[in-house]
C-alpha positions, 0 to 999 in steps of 0.5 A: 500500500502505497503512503501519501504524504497527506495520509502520513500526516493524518496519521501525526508521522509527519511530525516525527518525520520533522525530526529527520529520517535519522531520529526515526529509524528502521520502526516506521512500517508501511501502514495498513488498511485494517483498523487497530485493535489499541486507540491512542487516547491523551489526557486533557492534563498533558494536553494542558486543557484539565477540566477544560472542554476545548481539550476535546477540540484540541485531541481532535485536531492532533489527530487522537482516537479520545481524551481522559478527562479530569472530574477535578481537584477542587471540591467541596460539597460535590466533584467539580464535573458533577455540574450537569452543564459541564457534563452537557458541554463536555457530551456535546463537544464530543459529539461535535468533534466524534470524539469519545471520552473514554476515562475519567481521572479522579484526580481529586485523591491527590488532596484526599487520599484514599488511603486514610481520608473518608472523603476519599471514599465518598468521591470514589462513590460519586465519580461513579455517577458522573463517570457514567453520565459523560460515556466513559467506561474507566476512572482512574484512581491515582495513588501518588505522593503522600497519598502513594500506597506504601504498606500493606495496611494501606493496601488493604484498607483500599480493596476494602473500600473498592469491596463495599464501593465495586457493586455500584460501579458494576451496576453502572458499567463503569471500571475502577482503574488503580495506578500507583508506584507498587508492583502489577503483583500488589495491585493483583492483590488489591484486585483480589481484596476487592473481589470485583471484575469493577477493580482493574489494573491501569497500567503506566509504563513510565511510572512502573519503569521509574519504580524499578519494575519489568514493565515488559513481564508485568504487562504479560503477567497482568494480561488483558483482563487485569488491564483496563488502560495504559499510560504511555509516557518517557518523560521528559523525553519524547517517545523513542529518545529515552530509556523506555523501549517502547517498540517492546512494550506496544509488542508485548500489549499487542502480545496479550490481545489487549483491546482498549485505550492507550492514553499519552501522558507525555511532556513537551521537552521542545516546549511546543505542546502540539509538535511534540503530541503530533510526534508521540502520536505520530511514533506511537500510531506507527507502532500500533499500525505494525501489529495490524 
């Protein structure tokens, strides 16, 4: 199948290509036809849009599958997102621009941890609802900080919460994502506390890399059905120019069947925000496009 310059640019190559044949290498493959079982997401944070309906617009524009959208840091009586205009707004700019909002990132459990604070349960209960009503089917729960899971009470204490919060968000059809800085393996243990198919793992390369995992044998031991969603990220290097190998890992979540979203959380190390996400999405979309 022959490649015009236009389609490379549909697909973001053209911004890895700004870069020079030599920063690219021997990966690009000759795209194909059949549509990819892995979307290429971004989160509104790294689009600097947080809790901001233009990033919609913005991750269509760059050419993205969806968007990750906070639900917001700032809450008082109810989640920033529980507002029906917001999820109006955030609902018709999708549709606008036939763009999914796949995930929500609850990222109001930077400030009340879930680990020790009681409102951090209440805002888990909520984001259910509100998760629910802008279609997306994931929340990301982070753990990071001082709110980062460290022994095993800790731990415990979160699948138990999950425990007594998973059958709503069951009857909601709607996932509990856990990322943090600990092992797929304690995760799995979390997971199993929970006794929920609501509690899933979501999987962060960077973050598992930068805590001295294996993400390549993690990702494989996980497999897809203890997997809802990726982060793919090596910052604050562009995709490709850091320590993180990631033709090996899209090949390992080829190897597994996943079949989901896989959101960039990337930096902007050139300080140009749409030509470093052209160019990650560009290098990702063309590893992604090889499995096919």
């Amino acid at each position: 199948m022959r490649v015009s310059r236009r389609d490379v640019f549909k697909t973001g190559g053209m911004a890895g290509l700004a870069l020079g044949a030599g920063a690219l290498g021997s990966w690009v493959p000759r795209l194909r036809a059949a549509a990819p079982k892995v979307k290429i997401g971004v989160t509104d944070w790294n689009l600097r849009k947080t809790m901001d309906i233009a990033a919609v617009e913005l991750a269509r524009t760059l050419g993205f599958d969806g968007v990750e959208v906070s639900l917001g840091r700032n809450a008082g009586e109810q989640l920033p997102a529980a507002d029906p205009a917001l999820q109006q707004k955030y609902l018709e700019e999708s549709r606008k621009h036939s763009l999914p909002l796949p995930s929500t990132c609850l990222d109001v459990l930077h400030r009340n941890y879930l680990k020790n604070d009681p409102l951090g349960r209440r805002w888990v209960a909520d984001s259910i609802g509100v998760t629910k009503a802008l279609g997306a089917r994931v929340i990301l729960l982070p753990f990071f900080g001082k709110g980062a899971l460290q022994t095993q009470q800790e731990k415990d204490y979160v699948g138990d919460v999950l425990r007594e919060v998973a059958p709503e968000a069951e009857k909601a059809g709607v996932v509990f994502g856990l990322e943090d800085t600990i092992s797929a393996e304690d995760n799995v243990r979390i997971m199993d506390r929970a006794k929920s198919p609501a509690v899933l793992t979501y999987y962060d390369v960077g973050n598992s890399t930068n805590n001295g995992f294996d993400i390549l044998k993690e990702i494989r031991w996980l497999g897809k059905d203890r997997i809802c969603e990726f982060h793919l990220k090596d910052n604050p290097n562009l995709l490709g120019h850091g320590k993180i190998d990631m033709p090996r890992v899209i090949d390992a979540i080829a190897e597994i069947g996943f079949e989901g979203w896989a959101h960039l959380e990337t930096s902007s190390p050139r300080k140009n925000l749409e030509m470093d996400m052209s160019y990650n999405l560009g290098y990702v979309r063309a590893l992604v496009q090889r499995q096919v």
